[in-house]
PyMOL CGO cylinders between C-alpha atoms (Angstrom):
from pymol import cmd
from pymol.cgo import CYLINDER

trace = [
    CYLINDER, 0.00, 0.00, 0.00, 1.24, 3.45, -1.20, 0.3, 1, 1, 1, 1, 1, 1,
    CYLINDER, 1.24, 3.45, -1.20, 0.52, 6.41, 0.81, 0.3, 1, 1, 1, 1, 1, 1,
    CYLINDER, 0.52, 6.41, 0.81, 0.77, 8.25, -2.12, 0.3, 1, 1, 1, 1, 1, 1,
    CYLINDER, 0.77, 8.25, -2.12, -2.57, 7.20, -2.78, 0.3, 1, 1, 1, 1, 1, 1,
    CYLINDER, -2.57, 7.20, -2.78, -4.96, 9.11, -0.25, 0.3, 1, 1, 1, 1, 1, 1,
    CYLINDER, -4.96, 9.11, -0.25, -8.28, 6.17, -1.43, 0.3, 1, 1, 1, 1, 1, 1,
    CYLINDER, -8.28, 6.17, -1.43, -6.58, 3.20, -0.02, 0.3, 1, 1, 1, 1, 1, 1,
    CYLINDER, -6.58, 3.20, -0.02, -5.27, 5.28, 3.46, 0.3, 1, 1, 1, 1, 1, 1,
    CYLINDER, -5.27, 5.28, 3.46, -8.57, 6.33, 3.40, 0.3, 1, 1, 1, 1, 1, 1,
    CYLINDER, -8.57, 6.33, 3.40, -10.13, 2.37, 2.58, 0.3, 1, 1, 1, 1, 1, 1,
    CYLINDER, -10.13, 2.37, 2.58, -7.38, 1.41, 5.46, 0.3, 1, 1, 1, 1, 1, 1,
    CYLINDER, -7.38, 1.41, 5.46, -8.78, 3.68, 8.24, 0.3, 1, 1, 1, 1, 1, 1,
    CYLINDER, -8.78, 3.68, 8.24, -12.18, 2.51, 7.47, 0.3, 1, 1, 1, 1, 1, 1,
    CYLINDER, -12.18, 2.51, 7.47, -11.29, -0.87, 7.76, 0.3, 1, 1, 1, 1, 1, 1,
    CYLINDER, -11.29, -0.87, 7.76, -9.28, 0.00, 11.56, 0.3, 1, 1, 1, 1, 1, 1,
    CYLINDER, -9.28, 0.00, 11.56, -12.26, 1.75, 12.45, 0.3, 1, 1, 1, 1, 1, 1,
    CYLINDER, -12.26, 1.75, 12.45, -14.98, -1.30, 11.60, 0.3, 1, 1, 1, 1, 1, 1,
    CYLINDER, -14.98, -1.30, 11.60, -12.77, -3.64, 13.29, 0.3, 1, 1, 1, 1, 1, 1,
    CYLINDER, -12.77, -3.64, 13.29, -12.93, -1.57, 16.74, 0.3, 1, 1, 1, 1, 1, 1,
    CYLINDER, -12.93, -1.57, 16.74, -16.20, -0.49, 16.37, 0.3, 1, 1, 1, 1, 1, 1,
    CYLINDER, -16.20, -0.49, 16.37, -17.24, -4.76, 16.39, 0.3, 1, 1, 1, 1, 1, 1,
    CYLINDER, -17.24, -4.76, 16.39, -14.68, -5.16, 19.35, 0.3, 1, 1, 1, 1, 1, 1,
    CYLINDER, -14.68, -5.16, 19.35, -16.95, -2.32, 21.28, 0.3, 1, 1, 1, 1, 1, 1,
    CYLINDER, -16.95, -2.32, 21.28, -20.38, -3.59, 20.64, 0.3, 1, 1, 1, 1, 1, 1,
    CYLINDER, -20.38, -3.59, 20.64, -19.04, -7.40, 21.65, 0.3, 1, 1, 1, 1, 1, 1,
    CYLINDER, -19.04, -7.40, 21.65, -17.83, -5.81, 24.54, 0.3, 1, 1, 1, 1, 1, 1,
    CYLINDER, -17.83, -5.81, 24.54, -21.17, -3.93, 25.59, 0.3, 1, 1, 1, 1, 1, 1,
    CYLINDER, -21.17, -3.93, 25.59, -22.84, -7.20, 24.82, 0.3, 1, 1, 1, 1, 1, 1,
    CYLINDER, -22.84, -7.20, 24.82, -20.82, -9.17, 28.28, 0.3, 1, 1, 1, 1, 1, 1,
    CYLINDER, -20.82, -9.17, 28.28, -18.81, -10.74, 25.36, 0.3, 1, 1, 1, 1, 1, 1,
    CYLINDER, -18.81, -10.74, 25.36, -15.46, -8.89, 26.23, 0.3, 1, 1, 1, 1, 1, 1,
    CYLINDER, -15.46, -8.89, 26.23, -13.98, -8.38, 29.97, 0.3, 1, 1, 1, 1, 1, 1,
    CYLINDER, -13.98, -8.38, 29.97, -15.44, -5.08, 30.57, 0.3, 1, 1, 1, 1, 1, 1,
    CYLINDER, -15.44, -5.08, 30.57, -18.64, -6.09, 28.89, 0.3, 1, 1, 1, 1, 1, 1,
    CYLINDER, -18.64, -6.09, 28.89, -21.93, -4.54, 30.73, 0.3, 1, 1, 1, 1, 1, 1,
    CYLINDER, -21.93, -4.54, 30.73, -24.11, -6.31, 33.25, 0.3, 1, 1, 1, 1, 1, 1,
    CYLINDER, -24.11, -6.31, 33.25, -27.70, -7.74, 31.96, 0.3, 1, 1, 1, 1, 1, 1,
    CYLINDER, -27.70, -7.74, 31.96, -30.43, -5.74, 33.01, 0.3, 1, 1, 1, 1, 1, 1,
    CYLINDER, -30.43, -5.74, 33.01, -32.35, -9.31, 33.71, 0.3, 1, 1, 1, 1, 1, 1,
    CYLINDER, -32.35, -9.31, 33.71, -30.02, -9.69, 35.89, 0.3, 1, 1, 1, 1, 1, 1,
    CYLINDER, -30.02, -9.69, 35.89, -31.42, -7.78, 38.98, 0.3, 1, 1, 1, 1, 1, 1,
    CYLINDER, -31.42, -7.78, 38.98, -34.90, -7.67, 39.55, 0.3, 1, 1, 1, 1, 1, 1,
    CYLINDER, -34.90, -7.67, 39.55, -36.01, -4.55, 41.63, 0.3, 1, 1, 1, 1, 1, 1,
    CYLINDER, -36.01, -4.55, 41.63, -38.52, -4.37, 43.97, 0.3, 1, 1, 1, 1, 1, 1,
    CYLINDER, -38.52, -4.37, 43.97, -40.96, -1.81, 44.59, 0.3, 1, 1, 1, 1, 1, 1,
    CYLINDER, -40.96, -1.81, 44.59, -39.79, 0.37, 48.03, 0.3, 1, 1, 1, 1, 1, 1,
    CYLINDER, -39.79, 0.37, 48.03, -40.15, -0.38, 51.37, 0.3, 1, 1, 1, 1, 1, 1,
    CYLINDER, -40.15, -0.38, 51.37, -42.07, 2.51, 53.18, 0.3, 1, 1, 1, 1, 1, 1,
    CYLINDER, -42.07, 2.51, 53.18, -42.29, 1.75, 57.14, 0.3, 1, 1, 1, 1, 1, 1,
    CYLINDER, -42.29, 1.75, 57.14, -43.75, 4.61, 59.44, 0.3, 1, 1, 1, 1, 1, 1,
    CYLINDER, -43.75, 4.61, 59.44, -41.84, 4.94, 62.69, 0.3, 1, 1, 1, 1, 1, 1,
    CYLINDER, -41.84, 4.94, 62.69, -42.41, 6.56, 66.53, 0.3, 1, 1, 1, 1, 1, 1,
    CYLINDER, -42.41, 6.56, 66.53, -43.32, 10.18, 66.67, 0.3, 1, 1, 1, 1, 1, 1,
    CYLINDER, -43.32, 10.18, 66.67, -40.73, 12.07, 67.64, 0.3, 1, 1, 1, 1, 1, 1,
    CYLINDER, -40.73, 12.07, 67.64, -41.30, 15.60, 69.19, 0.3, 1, 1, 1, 1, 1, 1,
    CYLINDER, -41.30, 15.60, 69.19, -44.93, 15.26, 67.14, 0.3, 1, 1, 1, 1, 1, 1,
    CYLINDER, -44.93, 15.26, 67.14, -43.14, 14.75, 63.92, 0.3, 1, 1, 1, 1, 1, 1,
    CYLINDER, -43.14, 14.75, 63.92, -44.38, 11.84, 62.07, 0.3, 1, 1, 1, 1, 1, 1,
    CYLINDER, -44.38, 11.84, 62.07, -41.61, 10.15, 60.14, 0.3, 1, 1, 1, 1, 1, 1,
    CYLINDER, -41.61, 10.15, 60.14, -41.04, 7.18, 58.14, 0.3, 1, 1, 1, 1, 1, 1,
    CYLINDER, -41.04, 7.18, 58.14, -38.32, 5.12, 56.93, 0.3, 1, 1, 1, 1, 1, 1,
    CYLINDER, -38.32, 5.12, 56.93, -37.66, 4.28, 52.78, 0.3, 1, 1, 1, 1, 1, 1,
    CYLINDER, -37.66, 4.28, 52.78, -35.66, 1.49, 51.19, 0.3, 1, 1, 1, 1, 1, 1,
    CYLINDER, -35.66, 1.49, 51.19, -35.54, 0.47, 47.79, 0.3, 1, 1, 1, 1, 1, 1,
    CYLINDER, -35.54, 0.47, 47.79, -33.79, -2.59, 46.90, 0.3, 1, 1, 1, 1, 1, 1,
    CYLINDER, -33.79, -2.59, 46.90, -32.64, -4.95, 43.97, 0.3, 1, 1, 1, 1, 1, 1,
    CYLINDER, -32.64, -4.95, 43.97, -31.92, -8.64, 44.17, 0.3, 1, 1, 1, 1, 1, 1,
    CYLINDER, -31.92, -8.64, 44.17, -28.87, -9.62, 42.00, 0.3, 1, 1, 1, 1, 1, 1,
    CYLINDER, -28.87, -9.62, 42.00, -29.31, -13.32, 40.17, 0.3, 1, 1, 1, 1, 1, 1,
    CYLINDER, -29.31, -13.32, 40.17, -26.18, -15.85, 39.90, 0.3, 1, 1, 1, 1, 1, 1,
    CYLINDER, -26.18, -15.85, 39.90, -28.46, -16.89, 36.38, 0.3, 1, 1, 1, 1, 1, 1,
    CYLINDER, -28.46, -16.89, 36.38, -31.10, -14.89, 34.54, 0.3, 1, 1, 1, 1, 1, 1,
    CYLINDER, -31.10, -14.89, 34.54, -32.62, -17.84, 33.72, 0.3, 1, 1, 1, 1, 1, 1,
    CYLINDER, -32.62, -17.84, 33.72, -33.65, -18.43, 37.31, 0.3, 1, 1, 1, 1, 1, 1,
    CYLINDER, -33.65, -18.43, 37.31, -35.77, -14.32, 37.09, 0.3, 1, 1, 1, 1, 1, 1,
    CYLINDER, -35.77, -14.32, 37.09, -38.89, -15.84, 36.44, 0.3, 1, 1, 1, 1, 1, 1,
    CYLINDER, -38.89, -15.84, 36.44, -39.03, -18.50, 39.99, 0.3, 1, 1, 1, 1, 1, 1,
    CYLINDER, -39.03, -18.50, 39.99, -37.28, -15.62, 41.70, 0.3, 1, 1, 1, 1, 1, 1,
    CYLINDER, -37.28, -15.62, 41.70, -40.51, -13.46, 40.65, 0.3, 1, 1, 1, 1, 1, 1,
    CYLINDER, -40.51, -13.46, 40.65, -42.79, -15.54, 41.58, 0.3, 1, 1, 1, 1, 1, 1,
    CYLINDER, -42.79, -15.54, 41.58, -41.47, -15.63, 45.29, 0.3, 1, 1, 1, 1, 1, 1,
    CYLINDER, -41.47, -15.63, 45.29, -41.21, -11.64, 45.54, 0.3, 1, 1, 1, 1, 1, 1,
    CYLINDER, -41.21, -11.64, 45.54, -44.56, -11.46, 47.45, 0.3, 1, 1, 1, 1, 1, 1,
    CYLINDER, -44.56, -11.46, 47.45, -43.04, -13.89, 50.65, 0.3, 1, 1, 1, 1, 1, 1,
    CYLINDER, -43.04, -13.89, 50.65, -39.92, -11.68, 50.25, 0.3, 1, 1, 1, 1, 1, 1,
    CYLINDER, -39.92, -11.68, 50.25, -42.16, -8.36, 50.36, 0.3, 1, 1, 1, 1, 1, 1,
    CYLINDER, -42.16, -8.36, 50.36, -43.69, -9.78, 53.33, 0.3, 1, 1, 1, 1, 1, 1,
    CYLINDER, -43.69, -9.78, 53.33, -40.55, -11.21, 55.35, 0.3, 1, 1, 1, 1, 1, 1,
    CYLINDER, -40.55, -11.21, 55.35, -38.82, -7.66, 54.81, 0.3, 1, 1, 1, 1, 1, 1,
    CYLINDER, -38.82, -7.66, 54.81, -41.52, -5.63, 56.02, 0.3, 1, 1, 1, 1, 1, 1,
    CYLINDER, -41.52, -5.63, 56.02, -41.89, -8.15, 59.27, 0.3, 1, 1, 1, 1, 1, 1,
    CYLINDER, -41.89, -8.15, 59.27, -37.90, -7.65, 59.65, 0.3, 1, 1, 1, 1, 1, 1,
    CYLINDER, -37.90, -7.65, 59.65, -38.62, -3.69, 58.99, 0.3, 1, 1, 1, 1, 1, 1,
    CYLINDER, -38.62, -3.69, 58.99, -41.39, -3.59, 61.71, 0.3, 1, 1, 1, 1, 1, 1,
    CYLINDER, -41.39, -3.59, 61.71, -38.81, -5.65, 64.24, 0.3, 1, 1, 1, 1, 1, 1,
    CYLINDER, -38.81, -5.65, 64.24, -35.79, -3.18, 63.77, 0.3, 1, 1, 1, 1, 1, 1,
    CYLINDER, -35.79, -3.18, 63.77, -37.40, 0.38, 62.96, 0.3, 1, 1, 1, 1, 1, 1,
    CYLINDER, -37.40, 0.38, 62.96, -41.12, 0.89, 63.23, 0.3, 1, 1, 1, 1, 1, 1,
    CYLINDER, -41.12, 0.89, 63.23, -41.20, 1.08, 67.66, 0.3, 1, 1, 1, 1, 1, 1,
    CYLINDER, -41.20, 1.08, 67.66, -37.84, 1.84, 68.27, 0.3, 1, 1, 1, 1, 1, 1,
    CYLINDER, -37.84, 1.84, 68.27, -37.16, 5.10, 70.56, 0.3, 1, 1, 1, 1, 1, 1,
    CYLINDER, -37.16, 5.10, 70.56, -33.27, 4.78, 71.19, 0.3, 1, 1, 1, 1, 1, 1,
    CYLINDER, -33.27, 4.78, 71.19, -30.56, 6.05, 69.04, 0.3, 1, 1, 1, 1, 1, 1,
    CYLINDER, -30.56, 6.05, 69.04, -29.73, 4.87, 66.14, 0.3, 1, 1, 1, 1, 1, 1,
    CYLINDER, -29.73, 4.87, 66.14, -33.29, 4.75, 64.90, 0.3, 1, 1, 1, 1, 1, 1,
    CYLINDER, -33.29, 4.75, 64.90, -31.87, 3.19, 62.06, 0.3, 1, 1, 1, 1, 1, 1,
    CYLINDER, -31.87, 3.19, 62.06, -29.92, 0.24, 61.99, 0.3, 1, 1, 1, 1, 1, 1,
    CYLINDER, -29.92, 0.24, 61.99, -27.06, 0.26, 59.30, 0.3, 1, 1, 1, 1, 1, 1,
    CYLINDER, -27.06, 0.26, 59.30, -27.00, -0.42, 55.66, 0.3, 1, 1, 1, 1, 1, 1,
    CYLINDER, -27.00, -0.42, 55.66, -25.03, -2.86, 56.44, 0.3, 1, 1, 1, 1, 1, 1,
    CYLINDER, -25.03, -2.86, 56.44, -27.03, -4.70, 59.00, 0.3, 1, 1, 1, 1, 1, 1,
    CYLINDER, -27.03, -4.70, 59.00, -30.09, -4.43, 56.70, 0.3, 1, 1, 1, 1, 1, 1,
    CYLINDER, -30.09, -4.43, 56.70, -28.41, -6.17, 53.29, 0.3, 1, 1, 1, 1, 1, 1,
    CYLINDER, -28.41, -6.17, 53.29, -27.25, -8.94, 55.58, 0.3, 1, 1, 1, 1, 1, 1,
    CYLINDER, -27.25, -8.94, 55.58, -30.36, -9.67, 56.78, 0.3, 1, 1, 1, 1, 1, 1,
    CYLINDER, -30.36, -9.67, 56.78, -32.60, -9.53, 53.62, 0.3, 1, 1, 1, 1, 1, 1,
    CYLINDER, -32.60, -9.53, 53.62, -30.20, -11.28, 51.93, 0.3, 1, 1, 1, 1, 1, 1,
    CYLINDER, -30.20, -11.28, 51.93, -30.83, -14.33, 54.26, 0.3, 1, 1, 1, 1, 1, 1,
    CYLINDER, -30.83, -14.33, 54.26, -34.64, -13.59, 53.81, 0.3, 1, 1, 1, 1, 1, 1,
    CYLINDER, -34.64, -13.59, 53.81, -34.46, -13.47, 50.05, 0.3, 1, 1, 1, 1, 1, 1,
    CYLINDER, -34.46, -13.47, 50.05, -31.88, -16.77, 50.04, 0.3, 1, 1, 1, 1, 1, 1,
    CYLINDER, -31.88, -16.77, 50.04, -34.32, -18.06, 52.74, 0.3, 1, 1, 1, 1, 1, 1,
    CYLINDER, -34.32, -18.06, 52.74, -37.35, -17.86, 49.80, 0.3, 1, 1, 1, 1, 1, 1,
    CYLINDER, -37.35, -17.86, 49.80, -36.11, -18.42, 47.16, 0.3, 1, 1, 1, 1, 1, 1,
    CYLINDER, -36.11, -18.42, 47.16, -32.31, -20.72, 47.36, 0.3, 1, 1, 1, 1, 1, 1,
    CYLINDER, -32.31, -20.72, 47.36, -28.99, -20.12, 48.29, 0.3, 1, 1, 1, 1, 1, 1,
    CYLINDER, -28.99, -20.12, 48.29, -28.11, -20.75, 44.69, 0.3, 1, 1, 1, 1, 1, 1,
    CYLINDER, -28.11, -20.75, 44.69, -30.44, -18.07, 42.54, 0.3, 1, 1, 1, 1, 1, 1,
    CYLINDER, -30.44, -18.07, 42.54, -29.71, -14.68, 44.80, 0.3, 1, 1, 1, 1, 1, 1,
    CYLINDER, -29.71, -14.68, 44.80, -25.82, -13.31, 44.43, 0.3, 1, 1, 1, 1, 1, 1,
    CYLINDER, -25.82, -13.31, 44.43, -26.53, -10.23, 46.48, 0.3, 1, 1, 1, 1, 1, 1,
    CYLINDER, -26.53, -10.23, 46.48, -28.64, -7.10, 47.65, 0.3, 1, 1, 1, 1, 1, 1,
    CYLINDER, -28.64, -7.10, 47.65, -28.07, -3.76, 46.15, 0.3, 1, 1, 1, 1, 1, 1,
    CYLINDER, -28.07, -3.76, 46.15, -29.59, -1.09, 48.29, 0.3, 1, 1, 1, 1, 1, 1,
    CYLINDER, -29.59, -1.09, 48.29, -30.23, 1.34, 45.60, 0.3, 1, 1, 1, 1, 1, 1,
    CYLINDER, -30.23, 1.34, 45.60, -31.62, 4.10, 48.35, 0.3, 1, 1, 1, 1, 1, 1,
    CYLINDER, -31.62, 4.10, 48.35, -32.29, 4.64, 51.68, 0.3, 1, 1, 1, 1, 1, 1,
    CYLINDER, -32.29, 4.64, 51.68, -34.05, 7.52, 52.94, 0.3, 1, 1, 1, 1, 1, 1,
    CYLINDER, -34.05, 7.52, 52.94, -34.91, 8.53, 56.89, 0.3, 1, 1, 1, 1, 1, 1,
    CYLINDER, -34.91, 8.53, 56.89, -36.97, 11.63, 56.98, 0.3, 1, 1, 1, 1, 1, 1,
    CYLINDER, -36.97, 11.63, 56.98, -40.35, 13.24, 57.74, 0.3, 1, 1, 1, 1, 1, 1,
    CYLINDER, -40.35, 13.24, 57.74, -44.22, 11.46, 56.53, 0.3, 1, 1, 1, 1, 1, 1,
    CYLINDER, -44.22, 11.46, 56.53, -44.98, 13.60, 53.55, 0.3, 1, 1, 1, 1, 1, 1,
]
cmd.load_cgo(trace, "trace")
């Protein structure tokens, strides 16, 4: 190849290009190392709104919102199906460590609170189908 010749420097940039540009999109597909996660692959729940004690006549509540991360997206669909015993578990294990409780820290830790729904979801559902909780928010603050 001449470059002399500014149609095949042109042909051979084009041809660079293509060949990255298929790398990229195998990448964004999970085929390549730093390949994106599959959105089937979390399920997110609807949030967690528990009221709590009064304090100095201020009503307040407590909000968590929550996604359950899969080992295998083929597993979304049983995992589904259990989300209403999960729902229910949580907001028992909500009621138990927020709702009534007077003392400081009102609220326990985030840390506290993935370890303990991720027994309840692993509990429901198998050890084998949940990898882990992602708290996507949690909010302490006054009842709108």
């Amino acid at each position: 190849m001449s470059c002399n010749n500014p149609l095949a420097v042109l042909t051979w940039a084009l041809m660079l290009f293509a060949m990255a540009a298929g790398e990229t999109a195998l990448a964004a597909k999970g085929g390549g190392p730093k390949g994106r996660l599959s959105a089937n692959q979390f399920i997110s729940m609807q949030p967690f709104n528990v009221p709590m004690m009064p304090r100095n006549n201020v009503k307040q509540q407590f909000t968590l919102m929550i996604s359950l991360e899969l080992y295998d997206e083929d597993d979304r669909d049983y995992v589904k199906s259990r989300l209403t015993m999960i729902r229910s578990r949580t907001y028992d294990l909500l009621f138990r460590l927020i709702a009534y409780r007077t003392q400081e820290p009102l609220v326990p830790s985030t840390g506290l609170l993935k370890k303990k729904l991720l027994e309840i979801a692993t509990n429901a559902v198998g050890r084998d189908k949940i990898a882990s909780i992602v708290v996507q928010q949690v909010y302490h603050g006054r009842t709108p």
